[in-house]
KEDREN-746617 format. One record per residue: z, y, x of N, C-alpha, C, O, CB in turn; residue in one letter; chain. Coordinates in nm, 2 decimals. Glycine has a CB too. Layout:
BEGIN
FIKE     n.c3     n.c2     n.c1    ca.c3    ca.c2    ca.c1     c.c3     c.c2     c.c1     o.c3     o.c2     o.c1    cb.c3    cb.c2    cb.c1   type   mol
FIKE        Z        Y        X        Z        Y        X        Z        Y        X        Z        Y        X        Z        Y        X      A     A
...
This chain:
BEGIN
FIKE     n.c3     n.c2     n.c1    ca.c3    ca.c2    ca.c1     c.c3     c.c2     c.c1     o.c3     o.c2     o.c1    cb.c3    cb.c2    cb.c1   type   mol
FIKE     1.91     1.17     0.61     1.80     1.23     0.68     1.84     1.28     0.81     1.94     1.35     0.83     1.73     1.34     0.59      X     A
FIKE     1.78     1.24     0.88     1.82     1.30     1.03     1.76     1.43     1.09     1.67     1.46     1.00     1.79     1.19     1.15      X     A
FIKE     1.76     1.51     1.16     1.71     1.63     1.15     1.69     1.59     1.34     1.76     1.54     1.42     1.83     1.76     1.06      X     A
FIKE     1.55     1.67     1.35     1.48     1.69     1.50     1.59     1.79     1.57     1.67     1.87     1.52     1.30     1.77     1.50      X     A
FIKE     1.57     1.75     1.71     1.70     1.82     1.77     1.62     1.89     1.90     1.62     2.01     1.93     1.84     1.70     1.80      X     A
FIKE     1.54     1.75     1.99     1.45     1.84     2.12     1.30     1.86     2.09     1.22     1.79     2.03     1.44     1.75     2.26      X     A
FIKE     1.29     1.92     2.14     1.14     1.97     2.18     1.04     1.88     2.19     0.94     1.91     2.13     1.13     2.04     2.32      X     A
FIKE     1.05     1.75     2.24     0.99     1.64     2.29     0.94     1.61     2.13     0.84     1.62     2.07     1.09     1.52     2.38      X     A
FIKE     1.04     1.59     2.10     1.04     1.48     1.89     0.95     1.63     1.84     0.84     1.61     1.80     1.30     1.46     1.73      X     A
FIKE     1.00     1.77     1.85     0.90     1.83     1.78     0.73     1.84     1.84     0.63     1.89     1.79     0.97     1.97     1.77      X     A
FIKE     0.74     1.81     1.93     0.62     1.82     1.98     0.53     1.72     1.94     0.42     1.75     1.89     0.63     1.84     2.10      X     A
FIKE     0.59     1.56     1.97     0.53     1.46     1.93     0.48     1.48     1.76     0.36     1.48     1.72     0.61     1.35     1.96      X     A
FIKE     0.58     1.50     1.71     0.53     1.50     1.53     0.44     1.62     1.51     0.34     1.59     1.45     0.69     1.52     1.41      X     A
FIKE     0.45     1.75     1.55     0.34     1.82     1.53     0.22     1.77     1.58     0.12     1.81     1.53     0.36     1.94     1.56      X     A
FIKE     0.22     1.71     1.67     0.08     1.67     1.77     0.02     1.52     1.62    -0.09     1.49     1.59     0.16     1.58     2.00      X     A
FIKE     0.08     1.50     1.60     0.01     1.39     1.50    -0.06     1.39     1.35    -0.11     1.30     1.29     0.10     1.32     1.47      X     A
FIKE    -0.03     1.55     1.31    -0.15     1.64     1.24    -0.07     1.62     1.10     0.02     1.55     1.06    -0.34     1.57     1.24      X     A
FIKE    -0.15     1.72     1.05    -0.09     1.81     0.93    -0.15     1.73     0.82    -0.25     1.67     0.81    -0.15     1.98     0.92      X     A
FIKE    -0.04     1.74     0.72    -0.04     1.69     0.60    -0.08     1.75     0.46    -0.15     1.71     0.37     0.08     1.66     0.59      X     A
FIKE     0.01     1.88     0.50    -0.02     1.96     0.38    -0.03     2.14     0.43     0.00     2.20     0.54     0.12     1.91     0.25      X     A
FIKE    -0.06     2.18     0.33    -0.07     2.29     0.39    -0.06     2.40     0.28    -0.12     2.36     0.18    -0.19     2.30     0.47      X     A
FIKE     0.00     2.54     0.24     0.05     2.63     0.17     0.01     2.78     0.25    -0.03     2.80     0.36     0.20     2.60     0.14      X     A
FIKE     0.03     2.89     0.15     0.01     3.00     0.29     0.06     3.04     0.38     0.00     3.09     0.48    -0.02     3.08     0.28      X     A
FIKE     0.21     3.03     0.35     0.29     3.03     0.47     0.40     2.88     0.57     0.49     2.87     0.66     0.39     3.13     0.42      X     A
FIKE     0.31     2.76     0.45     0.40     2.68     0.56     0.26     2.57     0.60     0.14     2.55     0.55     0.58     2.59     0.48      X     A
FIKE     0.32     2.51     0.71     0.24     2.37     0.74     0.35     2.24     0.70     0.47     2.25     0.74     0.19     2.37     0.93      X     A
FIKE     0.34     2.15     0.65     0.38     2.03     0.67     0.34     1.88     0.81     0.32     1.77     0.78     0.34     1.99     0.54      X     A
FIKE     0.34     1.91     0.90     0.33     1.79     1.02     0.41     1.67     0.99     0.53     1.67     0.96     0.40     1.86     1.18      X     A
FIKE     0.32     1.54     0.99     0.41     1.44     0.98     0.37     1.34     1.12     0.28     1.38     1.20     0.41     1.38     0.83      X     A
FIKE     0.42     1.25     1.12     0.42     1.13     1.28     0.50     0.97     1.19     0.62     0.94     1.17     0.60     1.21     1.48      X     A
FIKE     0.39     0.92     1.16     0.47     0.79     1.09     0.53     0.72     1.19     0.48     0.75     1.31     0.37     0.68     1.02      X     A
FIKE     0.62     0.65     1.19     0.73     0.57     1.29     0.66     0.45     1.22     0.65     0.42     1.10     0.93     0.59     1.27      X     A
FIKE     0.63     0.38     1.32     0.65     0.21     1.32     0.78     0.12     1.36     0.86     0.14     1.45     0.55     0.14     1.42      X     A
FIKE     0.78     0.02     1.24     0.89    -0.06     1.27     0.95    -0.10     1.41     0.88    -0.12     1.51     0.87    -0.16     1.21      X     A
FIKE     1.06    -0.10     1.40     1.10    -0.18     1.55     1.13    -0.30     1.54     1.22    -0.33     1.46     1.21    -0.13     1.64      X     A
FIKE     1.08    -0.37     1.61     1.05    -0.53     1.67     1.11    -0.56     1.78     1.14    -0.47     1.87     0.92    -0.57     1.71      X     A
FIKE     1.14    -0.70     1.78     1.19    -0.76     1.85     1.07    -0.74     2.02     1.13    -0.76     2.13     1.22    -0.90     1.77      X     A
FIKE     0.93    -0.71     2.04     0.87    -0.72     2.09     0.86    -0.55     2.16     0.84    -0.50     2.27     0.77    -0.80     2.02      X     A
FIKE     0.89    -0.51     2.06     0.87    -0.35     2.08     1.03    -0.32     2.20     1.02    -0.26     2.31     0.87    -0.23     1.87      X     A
FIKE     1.13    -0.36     2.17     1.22    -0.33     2.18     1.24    -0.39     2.35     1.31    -0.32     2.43     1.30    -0.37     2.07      X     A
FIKE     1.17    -0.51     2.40     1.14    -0.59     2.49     1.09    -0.48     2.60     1.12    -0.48     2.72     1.04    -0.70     2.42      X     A
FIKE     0.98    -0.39     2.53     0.84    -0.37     2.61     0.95    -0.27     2.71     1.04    -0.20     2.67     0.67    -0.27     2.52      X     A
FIKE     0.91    -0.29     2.86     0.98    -0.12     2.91     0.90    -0.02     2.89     0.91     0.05     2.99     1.02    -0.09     3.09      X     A
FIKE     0.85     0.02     2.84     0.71     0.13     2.83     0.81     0.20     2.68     0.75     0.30     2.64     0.50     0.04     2.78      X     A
FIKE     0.91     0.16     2.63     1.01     0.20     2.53     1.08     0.27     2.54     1.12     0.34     2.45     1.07     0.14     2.51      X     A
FIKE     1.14     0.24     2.71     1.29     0.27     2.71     1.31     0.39     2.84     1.20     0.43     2.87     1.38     0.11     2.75      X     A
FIKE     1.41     0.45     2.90     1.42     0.55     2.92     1.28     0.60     3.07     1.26     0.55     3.18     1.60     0.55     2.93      X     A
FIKE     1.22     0.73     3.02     1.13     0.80     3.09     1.01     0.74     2.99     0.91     0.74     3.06     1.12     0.77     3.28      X     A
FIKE     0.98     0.70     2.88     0.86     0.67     2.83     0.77     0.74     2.79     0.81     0.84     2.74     0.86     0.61     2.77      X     A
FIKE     0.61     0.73     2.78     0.55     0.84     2.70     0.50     0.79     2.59     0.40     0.81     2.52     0.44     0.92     2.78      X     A
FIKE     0.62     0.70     2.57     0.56     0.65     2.40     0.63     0.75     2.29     0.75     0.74     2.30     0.63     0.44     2.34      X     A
FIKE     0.60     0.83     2.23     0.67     0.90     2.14     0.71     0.86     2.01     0.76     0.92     1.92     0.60     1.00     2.12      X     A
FIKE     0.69     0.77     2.03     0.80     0.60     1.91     0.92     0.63     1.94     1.01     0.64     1.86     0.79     0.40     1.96      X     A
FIKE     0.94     0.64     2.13     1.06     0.63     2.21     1.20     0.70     2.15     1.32     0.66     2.15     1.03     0.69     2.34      X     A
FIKE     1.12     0.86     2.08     1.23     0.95     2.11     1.27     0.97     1.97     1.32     1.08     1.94     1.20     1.09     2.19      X     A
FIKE     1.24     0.85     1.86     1.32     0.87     1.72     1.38     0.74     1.71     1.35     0.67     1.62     1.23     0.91     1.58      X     A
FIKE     1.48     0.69     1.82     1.59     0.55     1.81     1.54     0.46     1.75     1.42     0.45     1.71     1.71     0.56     1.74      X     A
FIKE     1.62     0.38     1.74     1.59     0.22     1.69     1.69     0.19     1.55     1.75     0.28     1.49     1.65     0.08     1.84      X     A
FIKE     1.68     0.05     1.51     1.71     0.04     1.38     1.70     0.13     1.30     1.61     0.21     1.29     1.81    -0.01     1.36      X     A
FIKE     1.85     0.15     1.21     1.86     0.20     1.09     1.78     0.37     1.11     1.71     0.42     1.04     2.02     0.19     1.05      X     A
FIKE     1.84     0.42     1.24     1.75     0.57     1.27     1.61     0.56     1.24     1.56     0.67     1.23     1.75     0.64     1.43      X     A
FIKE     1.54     0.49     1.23     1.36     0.45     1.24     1.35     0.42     1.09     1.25     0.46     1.03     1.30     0.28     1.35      X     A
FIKE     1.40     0.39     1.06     1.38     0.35     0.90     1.42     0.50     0.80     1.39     0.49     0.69     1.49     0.20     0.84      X     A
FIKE     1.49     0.60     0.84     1.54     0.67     0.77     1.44     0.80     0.79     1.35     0.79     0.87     1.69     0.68     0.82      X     A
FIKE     1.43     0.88     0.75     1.33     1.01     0.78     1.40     1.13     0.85     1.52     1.16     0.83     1.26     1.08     0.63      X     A
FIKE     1.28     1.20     0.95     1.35     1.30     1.02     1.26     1.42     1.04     1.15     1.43     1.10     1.40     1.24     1.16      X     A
FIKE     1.35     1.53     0.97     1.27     1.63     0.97     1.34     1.78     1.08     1.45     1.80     1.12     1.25     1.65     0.80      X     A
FIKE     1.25     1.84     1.10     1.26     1.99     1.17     1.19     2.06     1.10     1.09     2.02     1.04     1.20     2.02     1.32      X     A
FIKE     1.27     2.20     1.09     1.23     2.34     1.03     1.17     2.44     1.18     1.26     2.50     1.24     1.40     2.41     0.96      X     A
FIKE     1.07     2.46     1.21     1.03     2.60     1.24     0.97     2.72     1.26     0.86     2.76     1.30     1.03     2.60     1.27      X     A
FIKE     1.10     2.77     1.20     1.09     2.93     1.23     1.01     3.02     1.31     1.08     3.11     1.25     1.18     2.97     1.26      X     A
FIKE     0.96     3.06     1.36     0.89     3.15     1.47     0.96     3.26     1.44     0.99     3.27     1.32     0.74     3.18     1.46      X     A
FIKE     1.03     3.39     1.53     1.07     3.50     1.53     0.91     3.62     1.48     0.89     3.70     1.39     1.15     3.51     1.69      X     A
FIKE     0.83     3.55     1.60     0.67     3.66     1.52     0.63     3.62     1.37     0.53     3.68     1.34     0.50     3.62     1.62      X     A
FIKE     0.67     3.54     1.28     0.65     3.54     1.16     0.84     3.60     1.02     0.85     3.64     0.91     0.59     3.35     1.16      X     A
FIKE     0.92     3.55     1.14     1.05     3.60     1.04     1.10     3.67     1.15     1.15     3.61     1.25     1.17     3.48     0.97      X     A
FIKE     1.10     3.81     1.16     1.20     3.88     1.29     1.35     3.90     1.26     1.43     3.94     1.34     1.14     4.05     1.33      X     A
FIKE     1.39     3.87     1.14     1.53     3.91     1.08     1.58     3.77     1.11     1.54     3.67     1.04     1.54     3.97     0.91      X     A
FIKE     1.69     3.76     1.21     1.76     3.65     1.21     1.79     3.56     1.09     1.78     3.44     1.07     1.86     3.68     1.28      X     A
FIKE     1.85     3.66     1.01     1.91     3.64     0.85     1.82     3.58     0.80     1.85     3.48     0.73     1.94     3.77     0.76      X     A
FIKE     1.66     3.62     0.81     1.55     3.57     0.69     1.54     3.41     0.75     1.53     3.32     0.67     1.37     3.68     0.68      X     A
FIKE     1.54     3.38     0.91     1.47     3.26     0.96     1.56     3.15     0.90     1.52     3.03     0.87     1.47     3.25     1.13      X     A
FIKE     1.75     3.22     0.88     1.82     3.12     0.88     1.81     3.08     0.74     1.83     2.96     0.71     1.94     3.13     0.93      X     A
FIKE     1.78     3.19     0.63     1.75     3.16     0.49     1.64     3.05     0.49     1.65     2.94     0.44     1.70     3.28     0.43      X     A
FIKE     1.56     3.10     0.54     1.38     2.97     0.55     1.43     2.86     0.59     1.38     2.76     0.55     1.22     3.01     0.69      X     A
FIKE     1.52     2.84     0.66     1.53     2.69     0.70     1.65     2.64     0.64     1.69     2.53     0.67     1.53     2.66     0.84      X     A
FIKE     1.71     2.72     0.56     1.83     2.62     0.49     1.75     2.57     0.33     1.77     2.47     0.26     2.02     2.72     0.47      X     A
FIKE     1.64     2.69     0.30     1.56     2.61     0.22     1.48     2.53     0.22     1.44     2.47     0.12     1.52     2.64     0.18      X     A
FIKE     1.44     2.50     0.35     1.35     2.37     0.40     1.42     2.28     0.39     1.35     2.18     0.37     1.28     2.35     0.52      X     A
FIKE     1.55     2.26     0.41     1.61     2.15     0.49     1.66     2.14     0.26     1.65     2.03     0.22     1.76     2.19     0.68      X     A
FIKE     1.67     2.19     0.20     1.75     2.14     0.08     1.64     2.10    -0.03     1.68     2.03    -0.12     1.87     2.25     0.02      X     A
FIKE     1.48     2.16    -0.03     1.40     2.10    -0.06     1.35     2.00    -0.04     1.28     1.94    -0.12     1.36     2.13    -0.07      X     A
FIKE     1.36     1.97     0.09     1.34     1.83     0.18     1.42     1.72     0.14     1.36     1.61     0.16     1.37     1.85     0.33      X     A
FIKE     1.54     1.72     0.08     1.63     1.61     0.06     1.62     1.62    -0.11     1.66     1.55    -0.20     1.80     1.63     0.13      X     A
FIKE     1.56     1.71    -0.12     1.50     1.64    -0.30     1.39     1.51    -0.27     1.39     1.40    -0.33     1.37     1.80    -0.41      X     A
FIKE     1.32     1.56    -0.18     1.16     1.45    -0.17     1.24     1.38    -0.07     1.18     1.42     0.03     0.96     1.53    -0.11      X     A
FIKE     1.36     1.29    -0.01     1.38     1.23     0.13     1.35     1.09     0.04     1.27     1.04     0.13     1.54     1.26     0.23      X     A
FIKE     1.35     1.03    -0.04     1.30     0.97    -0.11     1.18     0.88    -0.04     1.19     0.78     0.02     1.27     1.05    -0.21      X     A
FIKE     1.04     0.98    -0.08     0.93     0.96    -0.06     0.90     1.02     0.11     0.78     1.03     0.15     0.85     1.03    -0.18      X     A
FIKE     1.00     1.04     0.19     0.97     1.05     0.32     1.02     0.96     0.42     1.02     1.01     0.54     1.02     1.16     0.35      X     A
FIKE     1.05     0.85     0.41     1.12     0.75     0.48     1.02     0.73     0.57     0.90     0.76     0.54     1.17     0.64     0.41      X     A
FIKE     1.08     0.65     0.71     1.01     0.59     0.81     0.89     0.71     0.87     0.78     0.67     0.90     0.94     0.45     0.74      X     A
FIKE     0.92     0.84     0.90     0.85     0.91     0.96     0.87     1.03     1.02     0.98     1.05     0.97     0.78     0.92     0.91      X     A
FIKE     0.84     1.12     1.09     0.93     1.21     1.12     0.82     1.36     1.10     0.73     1.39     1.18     0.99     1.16     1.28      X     A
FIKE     0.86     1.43     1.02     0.83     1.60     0.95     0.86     1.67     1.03     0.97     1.67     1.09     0.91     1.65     0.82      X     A
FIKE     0.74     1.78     1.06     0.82     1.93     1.07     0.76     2.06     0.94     0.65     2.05     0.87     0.77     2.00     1.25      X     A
FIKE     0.83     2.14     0.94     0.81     2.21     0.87     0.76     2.33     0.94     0.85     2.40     1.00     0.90     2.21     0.80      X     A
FIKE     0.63     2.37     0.94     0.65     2.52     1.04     0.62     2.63     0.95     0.55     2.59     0.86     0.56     2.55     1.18      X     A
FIKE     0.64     2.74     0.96     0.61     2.88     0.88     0.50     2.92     1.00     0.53     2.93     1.12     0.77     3.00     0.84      X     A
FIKE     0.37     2.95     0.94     0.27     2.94     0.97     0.23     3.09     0.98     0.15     3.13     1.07     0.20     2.85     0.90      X     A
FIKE     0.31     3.23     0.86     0.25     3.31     0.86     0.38     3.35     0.84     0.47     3.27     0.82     0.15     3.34     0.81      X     A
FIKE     0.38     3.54     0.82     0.55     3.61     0.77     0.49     3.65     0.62     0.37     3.68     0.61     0.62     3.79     0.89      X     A
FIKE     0.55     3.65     0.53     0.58     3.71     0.43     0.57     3.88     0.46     0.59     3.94     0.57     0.71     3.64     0.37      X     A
FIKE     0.55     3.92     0.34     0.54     4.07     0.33     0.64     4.17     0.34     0.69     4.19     0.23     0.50     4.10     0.24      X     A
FIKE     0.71     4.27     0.46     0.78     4.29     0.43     0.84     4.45     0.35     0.95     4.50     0.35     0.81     4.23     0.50      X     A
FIKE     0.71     4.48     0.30     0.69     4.60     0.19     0.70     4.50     0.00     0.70     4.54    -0.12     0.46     4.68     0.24      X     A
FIKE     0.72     4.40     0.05     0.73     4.33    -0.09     0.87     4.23    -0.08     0.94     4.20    -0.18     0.57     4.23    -0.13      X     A
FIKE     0.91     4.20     0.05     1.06     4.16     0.02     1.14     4.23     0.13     1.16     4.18     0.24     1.09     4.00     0.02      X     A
FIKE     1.18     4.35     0.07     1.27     4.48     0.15     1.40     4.40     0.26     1.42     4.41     0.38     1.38     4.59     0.00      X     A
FIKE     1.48     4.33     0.16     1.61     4.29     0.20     1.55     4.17     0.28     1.44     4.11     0.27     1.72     4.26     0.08      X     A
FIKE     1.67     4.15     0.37     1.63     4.01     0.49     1.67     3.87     0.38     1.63     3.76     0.42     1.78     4.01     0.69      X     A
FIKE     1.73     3.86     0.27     1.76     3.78     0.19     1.74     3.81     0.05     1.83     3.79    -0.03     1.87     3.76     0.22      X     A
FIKE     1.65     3.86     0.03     1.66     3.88    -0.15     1.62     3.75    -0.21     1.55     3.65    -0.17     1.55     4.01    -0.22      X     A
FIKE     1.73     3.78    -0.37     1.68     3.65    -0.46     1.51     3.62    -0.47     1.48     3.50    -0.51     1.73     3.66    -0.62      X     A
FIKE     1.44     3.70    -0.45     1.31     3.72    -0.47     1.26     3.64    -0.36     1.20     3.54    -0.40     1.27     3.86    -0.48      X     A
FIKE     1.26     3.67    -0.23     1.21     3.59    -0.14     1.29     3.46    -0.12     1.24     3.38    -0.04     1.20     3.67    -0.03      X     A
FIKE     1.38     3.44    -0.18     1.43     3.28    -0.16     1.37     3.20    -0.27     1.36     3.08    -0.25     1.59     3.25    -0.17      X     A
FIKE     1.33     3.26    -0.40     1.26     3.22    -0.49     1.12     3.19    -0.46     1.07     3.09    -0.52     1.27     3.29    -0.59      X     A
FIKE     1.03     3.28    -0.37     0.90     3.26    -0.35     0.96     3.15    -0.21     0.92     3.04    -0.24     0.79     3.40    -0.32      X     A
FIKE     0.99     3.16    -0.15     0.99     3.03    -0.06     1.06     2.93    -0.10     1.05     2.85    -0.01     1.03     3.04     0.07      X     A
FIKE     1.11     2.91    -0.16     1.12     2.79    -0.24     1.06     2.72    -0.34     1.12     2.61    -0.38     1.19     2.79    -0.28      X     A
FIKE     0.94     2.77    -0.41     0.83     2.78    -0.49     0.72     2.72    -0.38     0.65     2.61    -0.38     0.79     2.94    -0.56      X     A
FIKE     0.74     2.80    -0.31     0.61     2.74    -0.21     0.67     2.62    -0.16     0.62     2.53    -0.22     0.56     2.85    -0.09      X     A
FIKE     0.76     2.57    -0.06     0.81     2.45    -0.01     0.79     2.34    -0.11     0.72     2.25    -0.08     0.96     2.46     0.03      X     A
FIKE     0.84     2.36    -0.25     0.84     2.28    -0.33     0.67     2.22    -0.37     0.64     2.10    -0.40     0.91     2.36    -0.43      X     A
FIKE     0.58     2.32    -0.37     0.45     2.31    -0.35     0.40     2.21    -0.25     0.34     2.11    -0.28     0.41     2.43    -0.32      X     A
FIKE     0.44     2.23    -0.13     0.40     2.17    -0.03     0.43     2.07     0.02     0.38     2.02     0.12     0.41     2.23     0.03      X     A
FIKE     0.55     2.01    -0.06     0.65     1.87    -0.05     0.56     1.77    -0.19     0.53     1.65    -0.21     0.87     1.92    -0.10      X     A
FIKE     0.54     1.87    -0.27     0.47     1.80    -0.35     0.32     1.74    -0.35     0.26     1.65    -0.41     0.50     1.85    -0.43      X     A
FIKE     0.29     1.83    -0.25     0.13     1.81    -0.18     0.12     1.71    -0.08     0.03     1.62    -0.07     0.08     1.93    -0.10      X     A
FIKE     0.21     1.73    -0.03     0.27     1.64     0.08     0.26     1.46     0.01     0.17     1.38     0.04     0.45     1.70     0.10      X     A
FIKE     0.35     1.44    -0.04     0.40     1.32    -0.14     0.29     1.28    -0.17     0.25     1.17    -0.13     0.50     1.34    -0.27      X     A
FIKE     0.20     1.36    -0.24     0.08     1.29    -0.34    -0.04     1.29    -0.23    -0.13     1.24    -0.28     0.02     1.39    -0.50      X     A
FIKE    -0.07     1.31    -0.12    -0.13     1.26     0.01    -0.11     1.13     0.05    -0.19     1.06     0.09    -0.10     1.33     0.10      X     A
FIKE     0.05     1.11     0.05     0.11     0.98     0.13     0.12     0.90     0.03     0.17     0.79     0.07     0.26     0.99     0.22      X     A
FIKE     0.09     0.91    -0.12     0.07     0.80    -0.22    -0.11     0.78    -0.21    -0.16     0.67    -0.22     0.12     0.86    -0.40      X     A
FIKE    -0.16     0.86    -0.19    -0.29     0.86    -0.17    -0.38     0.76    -0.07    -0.48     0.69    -0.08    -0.31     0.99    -0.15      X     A
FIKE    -0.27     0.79     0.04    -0.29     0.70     0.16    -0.27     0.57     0.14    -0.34     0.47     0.18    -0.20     0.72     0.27      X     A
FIKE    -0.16     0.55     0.06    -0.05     0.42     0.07    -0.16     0.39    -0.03    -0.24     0.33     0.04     0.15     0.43     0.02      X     A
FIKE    -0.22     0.41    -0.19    -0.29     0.33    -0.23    -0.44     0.26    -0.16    -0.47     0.14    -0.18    -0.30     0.39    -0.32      X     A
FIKE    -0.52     0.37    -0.07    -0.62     0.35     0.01    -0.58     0.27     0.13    -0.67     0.26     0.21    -0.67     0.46     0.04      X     A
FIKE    -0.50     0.22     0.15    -0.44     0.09     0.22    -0.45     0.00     0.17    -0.50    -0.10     0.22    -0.32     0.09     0.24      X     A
FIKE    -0.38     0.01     0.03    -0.34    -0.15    -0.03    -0.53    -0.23    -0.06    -0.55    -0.35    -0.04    -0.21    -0.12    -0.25      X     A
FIKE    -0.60    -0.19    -0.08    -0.71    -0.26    -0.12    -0.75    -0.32     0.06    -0.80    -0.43     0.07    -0.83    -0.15    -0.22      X     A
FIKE    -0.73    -0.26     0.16    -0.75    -0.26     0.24    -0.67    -0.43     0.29    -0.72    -0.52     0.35    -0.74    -0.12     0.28      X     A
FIKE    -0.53    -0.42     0.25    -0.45    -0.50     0.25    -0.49    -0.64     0.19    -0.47    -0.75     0.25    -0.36    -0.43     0.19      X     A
FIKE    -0.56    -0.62     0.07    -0.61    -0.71    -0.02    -0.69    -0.77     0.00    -0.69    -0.88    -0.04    -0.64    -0.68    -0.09      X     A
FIKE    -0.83    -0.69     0.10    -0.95    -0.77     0.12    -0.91    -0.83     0.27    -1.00    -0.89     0.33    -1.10    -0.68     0.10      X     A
FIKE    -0.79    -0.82     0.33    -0.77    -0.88     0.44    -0.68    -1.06     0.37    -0.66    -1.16     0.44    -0.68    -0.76     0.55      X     A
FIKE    -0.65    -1.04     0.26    -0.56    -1.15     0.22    -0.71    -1.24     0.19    -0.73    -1.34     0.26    -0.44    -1.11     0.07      X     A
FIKE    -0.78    -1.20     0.10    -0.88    -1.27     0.05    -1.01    -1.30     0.17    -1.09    -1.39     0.17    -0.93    -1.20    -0.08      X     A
FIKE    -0.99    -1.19     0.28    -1.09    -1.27     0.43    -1.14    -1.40     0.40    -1.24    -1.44     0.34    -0.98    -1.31     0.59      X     A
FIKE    -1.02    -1.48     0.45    -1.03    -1.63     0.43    -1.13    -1.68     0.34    -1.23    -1.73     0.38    -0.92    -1.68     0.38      X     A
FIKE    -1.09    -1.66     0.23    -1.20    -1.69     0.14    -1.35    -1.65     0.17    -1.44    -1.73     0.18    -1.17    -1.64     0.02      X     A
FIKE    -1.36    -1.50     0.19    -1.49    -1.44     0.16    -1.55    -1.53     0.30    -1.64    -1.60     0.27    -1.51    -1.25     0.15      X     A
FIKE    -1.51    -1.55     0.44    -1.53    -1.65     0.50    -1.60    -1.74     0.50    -1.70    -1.77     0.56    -1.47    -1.68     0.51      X     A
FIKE    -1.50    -1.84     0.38    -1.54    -1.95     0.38    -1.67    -1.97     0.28    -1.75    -2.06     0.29    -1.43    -2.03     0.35      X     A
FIKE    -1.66    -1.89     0.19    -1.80    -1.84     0.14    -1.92    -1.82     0.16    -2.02    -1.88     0.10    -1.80    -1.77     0.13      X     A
FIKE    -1.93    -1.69     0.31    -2.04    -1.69     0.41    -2.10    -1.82     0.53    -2.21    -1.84     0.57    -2.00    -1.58     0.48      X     A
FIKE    -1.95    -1.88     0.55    -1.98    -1.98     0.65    -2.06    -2.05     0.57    -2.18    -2.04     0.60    -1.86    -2.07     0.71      X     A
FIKE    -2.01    -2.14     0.43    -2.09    -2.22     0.35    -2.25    -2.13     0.28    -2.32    -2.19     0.20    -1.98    -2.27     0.23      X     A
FIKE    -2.27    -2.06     0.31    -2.40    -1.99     0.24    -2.46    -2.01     0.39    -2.57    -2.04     0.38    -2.39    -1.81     0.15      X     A
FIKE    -2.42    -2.00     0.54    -2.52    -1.99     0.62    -2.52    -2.11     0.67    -2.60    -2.14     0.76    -2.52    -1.89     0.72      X     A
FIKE    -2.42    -2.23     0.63    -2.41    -2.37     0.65    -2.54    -2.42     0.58    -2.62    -2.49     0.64    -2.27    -2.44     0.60      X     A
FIKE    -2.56    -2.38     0.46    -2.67    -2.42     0.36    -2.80    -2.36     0.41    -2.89    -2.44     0.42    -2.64    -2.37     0.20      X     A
FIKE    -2.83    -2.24     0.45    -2.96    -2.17     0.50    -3.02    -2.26     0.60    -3.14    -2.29     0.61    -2.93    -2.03     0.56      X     A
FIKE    -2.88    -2.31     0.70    -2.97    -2.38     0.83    -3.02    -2.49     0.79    -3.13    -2.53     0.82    -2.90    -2.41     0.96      X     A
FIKE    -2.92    -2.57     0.70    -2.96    -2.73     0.63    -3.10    -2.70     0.58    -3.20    -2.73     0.65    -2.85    -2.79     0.48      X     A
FIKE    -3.13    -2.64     0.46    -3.27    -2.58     0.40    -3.41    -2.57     0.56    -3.52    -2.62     0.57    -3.22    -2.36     0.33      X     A
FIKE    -3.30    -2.47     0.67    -3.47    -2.47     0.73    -3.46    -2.61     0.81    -3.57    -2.64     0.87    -3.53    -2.30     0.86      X     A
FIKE    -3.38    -2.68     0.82    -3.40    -2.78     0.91    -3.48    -2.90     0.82    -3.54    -2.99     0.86    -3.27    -2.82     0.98      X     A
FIKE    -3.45    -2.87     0.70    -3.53    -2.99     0.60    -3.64    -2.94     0.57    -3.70    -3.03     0.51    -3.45    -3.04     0.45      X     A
FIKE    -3.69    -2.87     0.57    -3.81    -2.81     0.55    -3.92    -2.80     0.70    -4.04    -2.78     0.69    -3.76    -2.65     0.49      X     A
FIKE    -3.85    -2.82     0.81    -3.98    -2.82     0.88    -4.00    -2.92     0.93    -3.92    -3.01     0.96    -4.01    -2.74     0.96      X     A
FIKE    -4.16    -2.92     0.94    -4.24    -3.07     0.96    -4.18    -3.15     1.07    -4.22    -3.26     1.10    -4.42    -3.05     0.99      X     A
């Protein structure tokens, strides 16, 4: 799993809308399309582009999943707590990297946790609730992009069978015109 590094990659993938959602996190995903021999051709690709395809590489990097953790200081002010939140994003994330391929995640913490209910900048308690919740939200996540991926495939299906339904309609309005042309005087 490759992990977002500039601003550009985080920006693009948040800009391509939310997936899942929990009370303190968001899930953002940005599907990557394959790279082609045609894609790879285009200059609208290659360096200064505003294709945001551009800025997650070619081959094997495009096929693999890439995610970012962010933290906000106005939701975690304890350096300690931000770096906790994101080493749990990043090790629940490689449970599900699986079911994340070919796209690129961010993770953002959307709100702060309480901090009259988790005293310490690291307690077992708050790595347990944010990890309860991530886990939530990866799994919300997943059963969206199975959700999608099934509401595709029929989509998939009635483009295979086109042809036919086609040749179907052509022959039912091939027959309508024959009918009115034999029928009038």
């Amino acid at each position: 799993m490759q992990r977002l590094k500039t601003r550009p990659q985080f920006q693009a993938t948040m800009s391509a809308g939310t997936i899942a959602r929990t009370p303190h996190f968001a899930l953002h995903r940005m599907a990557l399309v394959e790279m082609s021999k045609d894609v790879a051709a285009d200059p609208r690709t290659g360096p200064g582009s505003n294709d945001p395809q551009a800025l997650f590489g070619i081959g094997g990097e495009r096929e693999q999943a890439w995610l970012g953790a962010m933290v906000p200081k106005r939701w975690a002010r304890r350096s300690v707590t931000r770096h906790t939140i994101k080493r749990q994003i990043y090790a629940v994330a490689s449970e599900y990297e699986a079911a994340l391929v070919r796209a690129s995640y961010v993770v953002r913490l959307r709100s702060g946790f309480d901090r009259k209910q988790f005293v310490s900048a690291t307690s077992d308690l708050l790595k347990a609730e944010v990890r309860q919740e991530l886990l939530q939200l990866f799994a919300t996540g997943k059963r969206r992009l199975a959700q999608e991926k099934q509401a595709s495939r029929p989509a998939a299906d009635s483009k295979e069978n086109l042809p036919q339904a086609l040749d179907v309609s052509a022959q039912a309005a091939s027959d309508l015109i024959v009918n009115q042309v034999e029928s009038q005087p």
